[in-house]
N, C-alpha and C positions, 0 to 999 in steps of 0.2 A: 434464420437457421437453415443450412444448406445440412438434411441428413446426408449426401452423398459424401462431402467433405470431413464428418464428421467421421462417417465409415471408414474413409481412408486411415482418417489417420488411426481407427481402432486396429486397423490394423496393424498398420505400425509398428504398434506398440504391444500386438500380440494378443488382443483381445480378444473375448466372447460378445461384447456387447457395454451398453452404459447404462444402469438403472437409475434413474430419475425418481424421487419420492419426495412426497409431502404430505405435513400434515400440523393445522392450523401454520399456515407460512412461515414454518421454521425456514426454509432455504429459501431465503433469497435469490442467491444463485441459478439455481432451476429457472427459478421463472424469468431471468432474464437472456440465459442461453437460450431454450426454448422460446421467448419471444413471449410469453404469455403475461397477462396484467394479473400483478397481485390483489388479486381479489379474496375478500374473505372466504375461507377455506376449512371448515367444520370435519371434514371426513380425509380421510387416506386416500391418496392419489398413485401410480404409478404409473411408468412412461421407460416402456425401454425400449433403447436404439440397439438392434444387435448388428455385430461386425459386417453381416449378407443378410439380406433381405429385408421385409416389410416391418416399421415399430407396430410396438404393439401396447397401448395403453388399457390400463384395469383402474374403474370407478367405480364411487359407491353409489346406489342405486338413489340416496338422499343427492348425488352433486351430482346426476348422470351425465350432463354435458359439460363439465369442468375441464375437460380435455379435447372436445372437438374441435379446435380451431387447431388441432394438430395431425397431422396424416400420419394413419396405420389403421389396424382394425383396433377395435371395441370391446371390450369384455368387462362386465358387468356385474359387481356383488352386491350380496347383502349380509347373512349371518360373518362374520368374522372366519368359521370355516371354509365358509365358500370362497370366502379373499385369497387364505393362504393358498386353496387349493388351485383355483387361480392364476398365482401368482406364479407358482411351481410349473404348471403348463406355458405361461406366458414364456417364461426363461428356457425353456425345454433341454437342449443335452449344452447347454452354455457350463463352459466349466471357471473361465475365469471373468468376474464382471467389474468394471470399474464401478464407483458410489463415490458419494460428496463424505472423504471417510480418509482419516490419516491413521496410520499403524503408531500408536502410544500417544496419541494426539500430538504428535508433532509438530502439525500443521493444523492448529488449532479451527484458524481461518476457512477451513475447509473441511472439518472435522463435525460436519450437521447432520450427518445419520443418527438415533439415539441406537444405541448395545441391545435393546431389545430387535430390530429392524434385523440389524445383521445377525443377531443370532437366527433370525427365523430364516433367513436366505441360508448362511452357513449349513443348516438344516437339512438344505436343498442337493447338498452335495459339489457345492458349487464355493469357491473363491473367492472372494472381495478383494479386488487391490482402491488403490486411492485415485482417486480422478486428478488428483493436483495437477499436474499437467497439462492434463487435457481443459483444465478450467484456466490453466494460464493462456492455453492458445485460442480458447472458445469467447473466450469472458474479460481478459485481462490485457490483451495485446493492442497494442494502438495505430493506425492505419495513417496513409500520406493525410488526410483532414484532419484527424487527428494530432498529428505532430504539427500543422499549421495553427490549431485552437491552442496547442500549450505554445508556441510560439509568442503568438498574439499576449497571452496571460505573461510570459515572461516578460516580453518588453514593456508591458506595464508596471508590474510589479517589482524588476529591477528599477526604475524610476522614482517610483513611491518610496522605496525604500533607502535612498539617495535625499528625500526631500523628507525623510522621517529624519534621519542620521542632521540632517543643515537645520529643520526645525529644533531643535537643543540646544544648538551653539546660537543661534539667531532668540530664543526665547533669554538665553543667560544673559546674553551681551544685552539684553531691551531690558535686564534687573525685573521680568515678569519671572513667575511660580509655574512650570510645568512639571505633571507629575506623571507616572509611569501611564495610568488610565488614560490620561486627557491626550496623551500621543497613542494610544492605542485607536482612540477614537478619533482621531487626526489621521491614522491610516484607514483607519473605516470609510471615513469619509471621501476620502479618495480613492478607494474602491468603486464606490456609488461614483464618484464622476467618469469613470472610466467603464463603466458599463462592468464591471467583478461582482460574485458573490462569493463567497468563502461559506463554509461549514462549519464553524468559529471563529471568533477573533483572537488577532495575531496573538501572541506573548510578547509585553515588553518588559525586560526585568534589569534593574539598576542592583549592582553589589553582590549581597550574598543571595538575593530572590533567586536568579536564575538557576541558583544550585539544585533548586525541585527545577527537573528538565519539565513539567505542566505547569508550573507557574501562573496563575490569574490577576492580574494586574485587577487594586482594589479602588474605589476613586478616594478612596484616602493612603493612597500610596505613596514610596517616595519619590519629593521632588529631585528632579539633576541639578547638581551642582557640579564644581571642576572639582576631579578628582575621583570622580564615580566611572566602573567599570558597566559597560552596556551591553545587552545582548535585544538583539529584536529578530523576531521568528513571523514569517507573516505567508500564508497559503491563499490563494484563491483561482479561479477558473475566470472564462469570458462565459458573462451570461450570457450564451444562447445554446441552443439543441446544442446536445454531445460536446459542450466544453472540458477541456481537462487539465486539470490545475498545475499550477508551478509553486512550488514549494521552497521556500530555505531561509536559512538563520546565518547572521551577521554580528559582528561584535565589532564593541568601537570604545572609547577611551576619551571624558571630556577631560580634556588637558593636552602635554605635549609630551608628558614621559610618564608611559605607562609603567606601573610596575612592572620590577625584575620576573615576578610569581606569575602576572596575568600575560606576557608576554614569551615565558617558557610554556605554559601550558597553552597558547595558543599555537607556539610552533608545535608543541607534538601532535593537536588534535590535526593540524594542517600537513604535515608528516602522512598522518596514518589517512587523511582520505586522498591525499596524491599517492600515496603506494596503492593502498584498492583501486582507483582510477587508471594507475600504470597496470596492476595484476588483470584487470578485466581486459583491457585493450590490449595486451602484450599474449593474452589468452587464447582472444578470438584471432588477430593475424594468426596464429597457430594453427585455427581451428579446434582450436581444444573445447572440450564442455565444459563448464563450467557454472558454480550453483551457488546461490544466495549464502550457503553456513560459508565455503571459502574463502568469498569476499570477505564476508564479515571477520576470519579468523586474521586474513592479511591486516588489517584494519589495528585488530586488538591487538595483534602483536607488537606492535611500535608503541602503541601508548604503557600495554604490561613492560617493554624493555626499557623503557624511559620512569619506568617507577610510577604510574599512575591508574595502573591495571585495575584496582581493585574503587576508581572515582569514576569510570567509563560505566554507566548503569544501566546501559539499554542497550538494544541492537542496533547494528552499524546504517541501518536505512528500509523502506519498507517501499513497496508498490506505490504506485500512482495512475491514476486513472480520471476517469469521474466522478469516483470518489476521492480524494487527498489521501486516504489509505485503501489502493485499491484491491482487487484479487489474484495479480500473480505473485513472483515470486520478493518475498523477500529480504533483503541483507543481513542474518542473519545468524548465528551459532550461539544465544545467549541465554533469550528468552523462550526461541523452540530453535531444533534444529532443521534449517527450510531448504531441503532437498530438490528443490525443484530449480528444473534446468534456465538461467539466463539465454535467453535467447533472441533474436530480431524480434523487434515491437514491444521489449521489453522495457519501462517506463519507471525508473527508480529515482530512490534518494540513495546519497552518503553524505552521513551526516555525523559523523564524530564528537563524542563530546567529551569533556573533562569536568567534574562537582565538587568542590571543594567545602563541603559542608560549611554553612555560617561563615564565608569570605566571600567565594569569587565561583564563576563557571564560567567554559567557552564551549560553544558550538559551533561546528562551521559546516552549512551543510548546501548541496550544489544537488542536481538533477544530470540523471545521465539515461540517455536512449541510446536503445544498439539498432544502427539504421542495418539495410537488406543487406546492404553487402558485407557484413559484421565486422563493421567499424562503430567504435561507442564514442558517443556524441556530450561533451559538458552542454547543454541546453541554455545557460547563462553563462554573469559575470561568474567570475572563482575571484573569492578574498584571498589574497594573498600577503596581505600584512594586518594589524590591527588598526581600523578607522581612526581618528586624531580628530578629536570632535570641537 
């Protein structure tokens, strides 16, 4: 955590300052901008960066050094009045303060202050806006190392996923029984040889399964036969410090003529993430700003005009990091509307999908970075037709 950098950019953005709170390690976040080990956490904590000058942290007299591994001064409670009171001197004539706080919860993801907190600040005579932002550029953005670790995780995991797709056709033509689990665990496995973890295992879904976009492959699930419509979703990072994952889903067809239905609904899904993919990059040569809900409307648009608006059941793609869902912005206008600005070291999915209850579903989903000089980057293969299994 560099406070100078941090300042700058409050300014920027026009601020008083950024209030940092916890209690029993509701936010995450905090403690990972700040640098701090989430350690169990019994009392109220506070940490704020103002726009000029020195932070200024307030603890409770039970965690008195909860906060010293952070530079600023000290302030000290105990009765609950003496916190608020406090806390009011802490912020002193600050009129506008960012928090881990979304206006209607928007931004759910970033929405960990609880309504009592703010109301006791609001109190103050003082503003809340939303840190979103500031947590995509502190917390969320990925640096030259980092686009080398999702690199590395890419060229594995487009491989595996190549040797998941040849295992089906190689298991049918051998007259053996593989079923959706036992290739799930065929790509597990190959994870482990290539040094991967993942935060789940993949999805594989045959038929109408894939229609639930979560799907858990059962080990009494079904077996492929010719004839069956595939979907395989599979995430993982390189296990070492600071890996960051590559993400995406694939659909393939055991046979040679896919159905008329799975072969229109996969050109629309493939439609609407090549127009997001053209709108993002057609954007930035612009220089234009541009924001997660956007994207995600370009996206919906093509599948709503092609008659499948209302089978598209999620939002268009979401963060990635070192988590698989990380914390900047994104693709969005569905599920929340995600305001927050696209920008360099920006690390997404688009991932389009179509669900055709009790039949068929496609997904097609690709990873895209916006490198410094804002040009956005597909980070793998892109499907361009449906696999022929």
């Amino acid at each position: 955590m560099d406070i100078k950098i941090i300042q700058s950019e409050l300014k920027k953005m026009g601020l008083d300052g950024w209030l940092f709170y916890d209690f029993h390690n509701r936010d995450p976040i905090a403690y990972k901008i700040l640098g701090l080990e989430n350690k169990h956490t019994t009392r109220r904590w506070y940490y704020f960066i103002p726009a000029k000058g020195e932070p200024k942290k307030l603890v409770s007299a039970v965690e008195s050094t909860k906060l010293d591994a952070l530079p600023g001064k000290k302030f000290i409670y105990l009765p609950y009045e003496e916190q608020h009171k406090l806390l009011e001197k802490i912020l002193g004539s600050a009129k506008r303060v960012a928090m881990q706080y979304s206006p209607k919860n928007n931004i759910p993801y970033i929405s960990l202050v609880d309504g009592g907190t703010i109301e006791l600040i609001k109190s103050f005579g003082i503003r809340i806006v939303s840190s979103a932002n500031l947590v995509s550029i502190f917390e969320a953005l990925i640096d030259e190392r980092d686009y080398e670790l999702h690199k590395e995780a890419q060229k594995d995991i487009d491989e595996i996923r190549k040797l998941a797709f040849k295992k089906i056709r190689e298991t049918i033509d051998l007259n053996q029984q593989l079923n959706e689990f036992e290739l799930q665990q065929f790509i597990l496995e190959r994870f482990k040889e290539r040094n991967l973890v993942t935060s789940s295992a993949p999805i594989v879904g045959i038929n109408d399964h894939p229609a639930d976009p979560h799907f858990e492959p059962k080990p009494d699930g079904y077996v492929f036969k010719e004839g069956d419509t595939v979907l395989i979703d599979l995430w993982a990072k390189k296990n070492v410090e600071g890996g960051i994952y590559y993400d995406i889903t694939w659909v393939g067809y055991v046979g040679n003529e896919p159905p008329i239905k799975y072969v229109k609904i996969f050109e629309v899904a493939k439609d609407a993430r090549d127009a997001a993919i053209k709108f993002i990059q057609d954007s930035l040569a612009k220089r234009k700003k541009i924001y997660g809900w956007q994207v995600d409307d370009v996206a919906r648009t093509v599948i709503k005009k092609a008659g499948f608006g209302k089978y598209f059941i999620h939002r268009t793609g979401h963060s990635i990091g070192a988590e698989v869902h990380g914390n900047g912005p994104n693709i969005d206008n569905l599920e929340t509307k995600d305001e927050r600005e696209l920008v360099p070291g920006c690390l997404f999915s688009i991932e389009p999908g179509i669900y055709l209850p009790n039949e068929m579903a496609v997904r097609t989903e690709v990873n895209v970075y916006i490198n410094k000089n804002f040009t956005a980057e597909v980070t793998g293969e892109i499907q361009k037709e449906i696999i022929l299994i």
